[in-house]
N, C-alpha and C positions, 0 to 999 in steps of 0.2 A: 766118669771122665777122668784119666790119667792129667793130675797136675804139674803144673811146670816147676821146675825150678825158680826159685828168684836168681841165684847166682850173688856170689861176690862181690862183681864187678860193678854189677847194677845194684846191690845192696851201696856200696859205697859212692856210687854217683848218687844215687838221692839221698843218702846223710848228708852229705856236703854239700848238698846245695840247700837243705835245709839247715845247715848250722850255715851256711852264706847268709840266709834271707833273713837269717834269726841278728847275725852281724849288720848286716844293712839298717834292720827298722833298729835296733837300738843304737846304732848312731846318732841317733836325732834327741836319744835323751835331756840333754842338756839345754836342745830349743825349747822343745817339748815343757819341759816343769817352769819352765816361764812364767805363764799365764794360762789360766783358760782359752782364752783366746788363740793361745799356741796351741794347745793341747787340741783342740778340737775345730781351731779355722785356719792353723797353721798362718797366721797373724795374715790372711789375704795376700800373701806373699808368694804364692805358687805360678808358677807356668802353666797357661793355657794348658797344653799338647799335653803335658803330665798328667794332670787331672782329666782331660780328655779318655787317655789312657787308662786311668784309674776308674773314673766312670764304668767304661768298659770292660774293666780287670773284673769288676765287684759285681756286674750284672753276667756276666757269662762265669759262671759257675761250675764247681768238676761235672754236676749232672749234666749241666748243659754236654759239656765235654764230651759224654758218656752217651745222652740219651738222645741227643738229634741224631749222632750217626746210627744208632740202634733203631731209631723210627723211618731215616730212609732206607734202611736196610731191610727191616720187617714189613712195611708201609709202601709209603712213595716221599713224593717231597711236598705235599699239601701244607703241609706245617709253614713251609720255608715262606707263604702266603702271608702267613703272620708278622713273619720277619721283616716285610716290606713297609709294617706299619709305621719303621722310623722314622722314615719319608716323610710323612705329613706331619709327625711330631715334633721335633725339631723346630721347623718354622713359628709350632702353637707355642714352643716353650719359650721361645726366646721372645715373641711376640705378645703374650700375656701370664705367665709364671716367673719365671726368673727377674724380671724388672720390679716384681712387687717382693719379691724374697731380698733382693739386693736395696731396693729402695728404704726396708724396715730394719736394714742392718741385723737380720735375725739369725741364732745361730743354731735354733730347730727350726723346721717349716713348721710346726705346731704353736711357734707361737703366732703365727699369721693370724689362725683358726682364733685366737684369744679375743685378738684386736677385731677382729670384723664378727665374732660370734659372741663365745663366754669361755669363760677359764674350762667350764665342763667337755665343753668340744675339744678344746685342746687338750687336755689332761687325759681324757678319753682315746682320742688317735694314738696318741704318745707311748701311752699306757699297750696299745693293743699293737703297735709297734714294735713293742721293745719282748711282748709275751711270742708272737709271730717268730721276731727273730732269734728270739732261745734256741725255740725247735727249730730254724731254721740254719743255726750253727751245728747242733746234730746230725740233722740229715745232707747237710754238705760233710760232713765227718763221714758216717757211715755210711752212704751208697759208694763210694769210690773205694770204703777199706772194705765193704762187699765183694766189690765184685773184683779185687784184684786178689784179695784171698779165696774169692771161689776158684781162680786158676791157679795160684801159687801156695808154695805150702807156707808161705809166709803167716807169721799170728798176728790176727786181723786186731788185737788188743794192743799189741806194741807200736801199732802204726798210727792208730785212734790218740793214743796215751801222746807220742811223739809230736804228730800234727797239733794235738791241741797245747799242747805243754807250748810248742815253739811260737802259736801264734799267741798267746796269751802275754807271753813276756817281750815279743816286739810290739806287739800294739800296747803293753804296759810301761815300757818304756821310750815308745818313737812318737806317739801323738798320733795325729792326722799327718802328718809330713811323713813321717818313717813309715804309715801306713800306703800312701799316696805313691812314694819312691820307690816301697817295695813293690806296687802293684803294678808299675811302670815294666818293673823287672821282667815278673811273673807273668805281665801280661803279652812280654817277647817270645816267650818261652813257649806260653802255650800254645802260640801262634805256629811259629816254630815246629813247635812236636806236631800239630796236626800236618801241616806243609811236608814232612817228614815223611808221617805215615803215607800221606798222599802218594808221595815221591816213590817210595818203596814199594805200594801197591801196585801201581799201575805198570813199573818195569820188571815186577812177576808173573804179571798178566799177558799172555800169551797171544798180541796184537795190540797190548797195551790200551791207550784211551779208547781205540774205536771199538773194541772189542768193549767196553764197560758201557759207552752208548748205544752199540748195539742192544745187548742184557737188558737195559733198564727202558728200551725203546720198545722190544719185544713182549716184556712182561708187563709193560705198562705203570712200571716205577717209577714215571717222573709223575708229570700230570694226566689225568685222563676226564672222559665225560664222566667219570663217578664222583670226581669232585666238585661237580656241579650240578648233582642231583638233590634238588631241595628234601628229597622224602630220606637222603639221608644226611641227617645234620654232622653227624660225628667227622664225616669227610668233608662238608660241605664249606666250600673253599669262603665266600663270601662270609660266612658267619666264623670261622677261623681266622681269616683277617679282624673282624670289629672285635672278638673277643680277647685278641692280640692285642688289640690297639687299647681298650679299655685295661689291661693287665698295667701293661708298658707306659701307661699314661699313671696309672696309680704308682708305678716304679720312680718313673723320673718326677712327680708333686707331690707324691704326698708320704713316700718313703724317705726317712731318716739320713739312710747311706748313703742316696746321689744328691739329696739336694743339702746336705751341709757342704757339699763340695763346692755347689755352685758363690757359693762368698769367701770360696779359697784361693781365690786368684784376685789379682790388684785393680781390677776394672771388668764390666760388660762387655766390653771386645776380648779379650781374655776368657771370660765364660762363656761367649759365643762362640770361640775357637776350639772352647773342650767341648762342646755341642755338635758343631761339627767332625771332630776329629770322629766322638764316640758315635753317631751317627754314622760316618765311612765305616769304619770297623762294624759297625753293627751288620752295615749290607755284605761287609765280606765275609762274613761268619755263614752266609747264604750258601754260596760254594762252597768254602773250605770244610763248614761240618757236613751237611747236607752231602757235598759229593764224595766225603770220605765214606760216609755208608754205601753209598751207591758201587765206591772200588770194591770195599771187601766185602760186598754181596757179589759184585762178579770174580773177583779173586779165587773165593768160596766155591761159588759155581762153577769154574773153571779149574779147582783144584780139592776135591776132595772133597768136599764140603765140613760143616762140622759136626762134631760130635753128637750122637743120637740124645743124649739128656742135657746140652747145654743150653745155659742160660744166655741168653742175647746181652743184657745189662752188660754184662763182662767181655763184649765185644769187641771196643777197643785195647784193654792191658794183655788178653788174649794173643791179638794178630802184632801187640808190641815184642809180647816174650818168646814168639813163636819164632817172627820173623827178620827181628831188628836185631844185630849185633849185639853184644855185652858190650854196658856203659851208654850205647845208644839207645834200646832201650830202656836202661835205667834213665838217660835222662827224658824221654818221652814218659816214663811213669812221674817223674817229676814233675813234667810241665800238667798231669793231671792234677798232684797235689796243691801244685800251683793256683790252678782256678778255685779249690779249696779254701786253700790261704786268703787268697785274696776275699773273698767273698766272707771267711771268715770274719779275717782281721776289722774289715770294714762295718762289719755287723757290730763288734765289739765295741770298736770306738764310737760308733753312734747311737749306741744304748748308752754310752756311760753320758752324753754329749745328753741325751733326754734326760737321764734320771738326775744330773745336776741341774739342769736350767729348765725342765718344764718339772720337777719335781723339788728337788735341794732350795733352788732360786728362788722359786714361785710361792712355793708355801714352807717352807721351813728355814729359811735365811737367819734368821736371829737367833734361834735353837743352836745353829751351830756355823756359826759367822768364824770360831777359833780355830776350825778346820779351813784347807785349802780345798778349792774345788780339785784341781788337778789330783790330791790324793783321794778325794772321794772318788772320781771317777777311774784311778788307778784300781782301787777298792772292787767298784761294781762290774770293770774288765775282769778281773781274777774269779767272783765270785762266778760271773756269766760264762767264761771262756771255761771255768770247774764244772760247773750244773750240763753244759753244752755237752763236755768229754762222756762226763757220767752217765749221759743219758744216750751216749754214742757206745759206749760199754757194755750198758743193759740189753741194748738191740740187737749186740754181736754176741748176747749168751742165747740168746730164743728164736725161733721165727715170728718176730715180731712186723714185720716188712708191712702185710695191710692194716694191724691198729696204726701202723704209724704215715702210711698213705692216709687212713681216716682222720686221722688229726692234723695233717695239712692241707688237707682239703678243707677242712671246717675253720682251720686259721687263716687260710687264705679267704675266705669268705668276706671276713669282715676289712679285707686291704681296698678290693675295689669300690664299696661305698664311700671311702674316705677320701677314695678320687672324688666321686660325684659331692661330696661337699665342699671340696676347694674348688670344685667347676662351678659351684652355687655363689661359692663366696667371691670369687672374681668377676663371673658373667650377669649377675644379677643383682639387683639391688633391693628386690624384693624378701629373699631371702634371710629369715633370721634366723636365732639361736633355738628356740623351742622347735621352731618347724625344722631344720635339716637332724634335728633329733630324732622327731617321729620318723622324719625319711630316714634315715641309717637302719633305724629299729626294723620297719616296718624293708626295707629292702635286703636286709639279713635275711628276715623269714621266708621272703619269696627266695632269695638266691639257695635257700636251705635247700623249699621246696624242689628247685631248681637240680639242686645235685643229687637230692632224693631218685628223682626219675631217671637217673643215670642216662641221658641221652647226651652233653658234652657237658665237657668243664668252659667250652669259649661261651656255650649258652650261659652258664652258672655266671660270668666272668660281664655279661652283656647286660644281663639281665639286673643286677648289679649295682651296677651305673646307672644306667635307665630309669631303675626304681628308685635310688637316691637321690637322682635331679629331680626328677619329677616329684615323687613326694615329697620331697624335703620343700619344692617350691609352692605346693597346692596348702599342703600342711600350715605353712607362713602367712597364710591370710586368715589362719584360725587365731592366730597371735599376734593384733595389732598391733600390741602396745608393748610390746619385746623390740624397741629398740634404740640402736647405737649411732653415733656418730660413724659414720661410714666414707665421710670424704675424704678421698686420696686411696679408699681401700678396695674400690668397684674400678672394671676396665674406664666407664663410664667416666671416673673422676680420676682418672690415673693422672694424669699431668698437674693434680690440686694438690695442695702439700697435707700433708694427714698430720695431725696434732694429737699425740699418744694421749691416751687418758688415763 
C-alpha cells in the first residue's frame, strides 16, 4: 500500500495545537502547587459541565476513536448495545456511589475500600490500578501512532516521544484543573473531527445518506437476528450489553480517573450535572462513532474500495489524509491525539493522586513528612508519563501488537472484580474484608478461565462481577469475626453519620 503524505500544513496544525494544549494545562501551575488538595481535587471548585466534559474526554479514548468506527465498518453496530448501558448507570451512581465518595470527603475511591474493608483491600485496588494504567498510557500512545504511521511516512517514534513529552509536563504542572480544562478543550475537538469526517463522507457519497442506509440495510450492518442468536455469544447483543455495563460500572466506582473527579466540583448538584452531561455525550458517541464507520464502509463501496493489504485499525487517519483538505485534516488527526491526551493526562494525575494518599499518606508519612505531596506526586507523573513513552517506543520497534493485546486483557481482568467489591461494600452488610478477598482471588481465576476459552471479552467482563459478588459474599460467612464498624458505610445505614476509626 502506497503511503500518504503527511504534508506541512497538517504537520504544522497539530504542533500547534499541541504546544496550545501544552499552554493551556500549564497555566494552572500556580493553583496547582497550592496544596494537594489543588493538585489532585482542584480544591472542589470546578463546574459541573467541565468535569462532566472531562469525565467524558478521559473515558472515550484515541482507540475508542479509531476502533468503534472500524468495528461498524468490519462488523455491524452490535457493540453500540453496549453503549446504551449509561442509561441505567447514571441513575445507580448518583443514587448509591457518589453520595458515599462525597459523604467521606475521599480523595481516592480506595480509600472507601479501607473504611468498610482493610487497608489490604485498598492498597490492593490502588496498587492494581495504578499498574493497569501504565500499560494503559502506552497503548493509548501507540495504537493511534500505529495506525497513522501505517498510512503516512511519518516516524511513528517522534510522535510517541512528542504526545508523551507534551502530556507529562501539562499534567506536571496544571494539576487536576489544567488536566480537567484541557480535557474540556480536547473533548470539543474530537467531537468536532468526527462530525467533520461525517460531514465530508456522506456529501462524497453519491446519494449521500440514503445511499449509506441503503448499504448497511442490505448487508445487514446495523442489527440483525445474528445478534440475537444465543448459540453465538461473541455477537450476542444481550450478553454485550451486561458485559458493557459491568466494564462501565467498574469505570465510573472503582477506577481512579473518573471518580476523583467526582469531589471536584463544589456540591452534589454539580456532580450530578457532570453525570448527566457525561452520560448525553456518552449516548451520542452511539451515532457519531458507530455511524462514521457505517459512511466510510459505504463511501468505500461506493468508491473504489481499499487497498488489497490494508489494515482497518488505520481507518480513520486514512479517509482524514485522503480526503480532507490540508490543515483540516491535520486538525482531525489532532482531535485523534486529542482523545490520547486526554485519557492520558488523566491516568497520570490519578496514579500520582494514589501513590501519595493510598501509599505516601497511609504508610509512610513520617519517613518523609519534609517533602511536599504535590512534588511527590510531580515526581511519580514524570516517572509514569517516562516508563508509559518507553514502552510506547519498544512496540513501534517489533511486532509486538498481540503480546501486548495479551497483557491487557489479563490487566483488565483484575478491574472488573473491583467493581464487584465496591458493589459488596455498598449493597451489603454482610460482607467483609477476608471474604471479598477470597471473592477477587477466586473470580480472577474464573474470569482467566473465561478468556482462556476465547468465546468474548463481555463473557470475561460478566463473569467477573458475578464471581466477585457472589463469592466474596458466600466466602464472608467463613469469617465471622472479621469485623468493622460499618454504620454510615452500607446503602442500609447511609443517612447514619459514620465515625472514622
Amino acid at each position: 500500500m502506497n503511503k500518504v503524505g503527511f504534508g506541512f500544513v497538517n504537520a504544522a496544525v497539530v504542533v500547534v495545537y499541541l504546544l496550545f494544549m501544552l499552554g493551556v494545562g500549564s497555566s494552572f501551575m500556580k493553583k496547582a502547587s497550592k496544596s494537594a488538595d489543588a493538585f489532585f481535587r482542584a480544591e472542589g471548585k470546578l463546574p459541573g459541565w467541565a468535569v462532566g466534559m472531562s469525565i467524558f474526554a478521559t473515558t472515550l479514548s484515541s482507540i475508542t476513536f479509531m476502533s468503534i468506527p472500524e468495528k461498524s465498518f468490519t462488523t455491524d453496530w452490535a457493540f453500540a448495545i453496549g453503549s446504551l448501558c449509561i442509561i441505567p448507570i447514571i441513575p445507580i451512581l448518583m443514587a448509591y456511589y457518589v453520595p458515599f465518595f462525597r459523604k467521606l470527603n475521599v480523595t481516592t475511591a480506595y480509600q472507601y475500600l479501607e473504611e468498610r474493608f482493610n487497608p489490604l483491600i485498598r492498597t490492593l485496588s490502588s496498587l492494581l490500578f495504578m499498574i493497569y494504567h501504565l500499560g494503559r498510557i502506552a497503548v493509548v500512545i501507540y495504537l493511534p501512532v500505529l495506525a497513522v504511521a501505517s498510512v503516512t511516512t511519518i516516524n511513528p517514534v517522534l510522535i510517541a516521544i512528542g504526545v508523551g513529552i507534551i502530556c507529562i509536563v501539562y499534567t506536571f504542572l496544571g494539576g487536576m484543573e489544567g488536566v480537567v480544562w484541557s480535557d474540556v478543550i480536547q473533548g470539543f475537538v474530537l467531537l468536532g473531527g468526527a462530525l467533520l469526517i461525517i460531514i465530508v463522507g456522506v456529501t462524497q457519497i453519491d446519494g449521500g445518506l440514503g445511499t449509506v442506509v441503503n448499504d448497511i440495510a442490505v448487508e445487514n450492518k446495523f442489527l440483525s437476528a445474528a445478534n440475537f442468536n444465543i448459540h453465538d455469544l461473541a455477537r450476542f447483543a444481550p450478553l454485550i450489553f451486561f458485559g458493557q455495563f459491568f466494564n462501565s460500572l467498574y469505570q465510573y466506582t472503582g477506577s481512579q480517573d473518573v471518580v476523583q473527579r467526582y469531589s471536584s466540583t463544589g456540591s452534589m448538584r454539580e456532580t450530578k450535572q457532570s453525570l448527566w452531561i457525561t452520560g448525553g455525550l456518552g449516548l451520542l458517541t452511539i451515532p457519531l462513532f458507530f455511524g462514521m464507520g457505517s459512511i466510510l464502509y459505504s463511501f468505500y463501496k461506493n468508491n473504489g474500495g481499499l487497498p488489497a493489504d490494508f489494515n482497518t485499525s488505520a481507518l480513520v487517519p486514512y479517509f482524514v489524509l485522503r480526503q480532507l483538505p490540508a490543515g483540516i485534516g491535520g486538525l482531525v488527526i489532532a482531535g485523534i491525539f486529542a482523545a490520547a491526551q486526554s485519557t492520558i493526562s488523566s491516568s497520570l494525575n490519578s496514579m500520582s493522586a494514589c501513590f501519595v494518599v493510598d501509599f505516601k499518606q497511609r504508610f509512610f508519612n513520617d519517613k518523609f513528612k519534609n517533602v511536599s505531596d504535590v512534588a511527590i506526586a510531580r515526581w511519580v507523573i514524570v516517572v509514569a508519563g517516562i516508563l508509559g513513552t518507553m514502552i510506547t517506543i519498544y512496540f513501534t520497534a517489533g511486532n509486538t501488537s498481540q503480546t501486548w493485546e495479551i497483557f491487557l486483557t489479563v490487566s483488565g481482568l483484575f478491574g472488573v472484580p473491583i467493581a464487584g467489591i465496591f458493589a459488596l461494600g455498598i449493597f451489603t452488610e454482610r460482607a467483609n474484608g477476608k471474604g471479598v478477598l477470597v471473592g477477587f482471588i477466586l473470580s480472577v481465576l474464573l474470569a482467566l478461565w473465561a478468556n482462556y476459552i476465547h468465546i468474548s471479552s463481555m463473557l470475561v467482563a460478566t463473569i467477573a462481577f458475578i464471581a466477585s459478588f457472589v463469592f466474596g459474599y458466600v466466602a464472608s460467612y467463613f469469617f465471622p469475626n472479621d469485623k468493622k464498624n460499618i454504620v454510615g458505610l452500607t446503602y442500609s445505614t447511609r443517612n447514619e453519620e459514620y465515625k472514622r476509626q
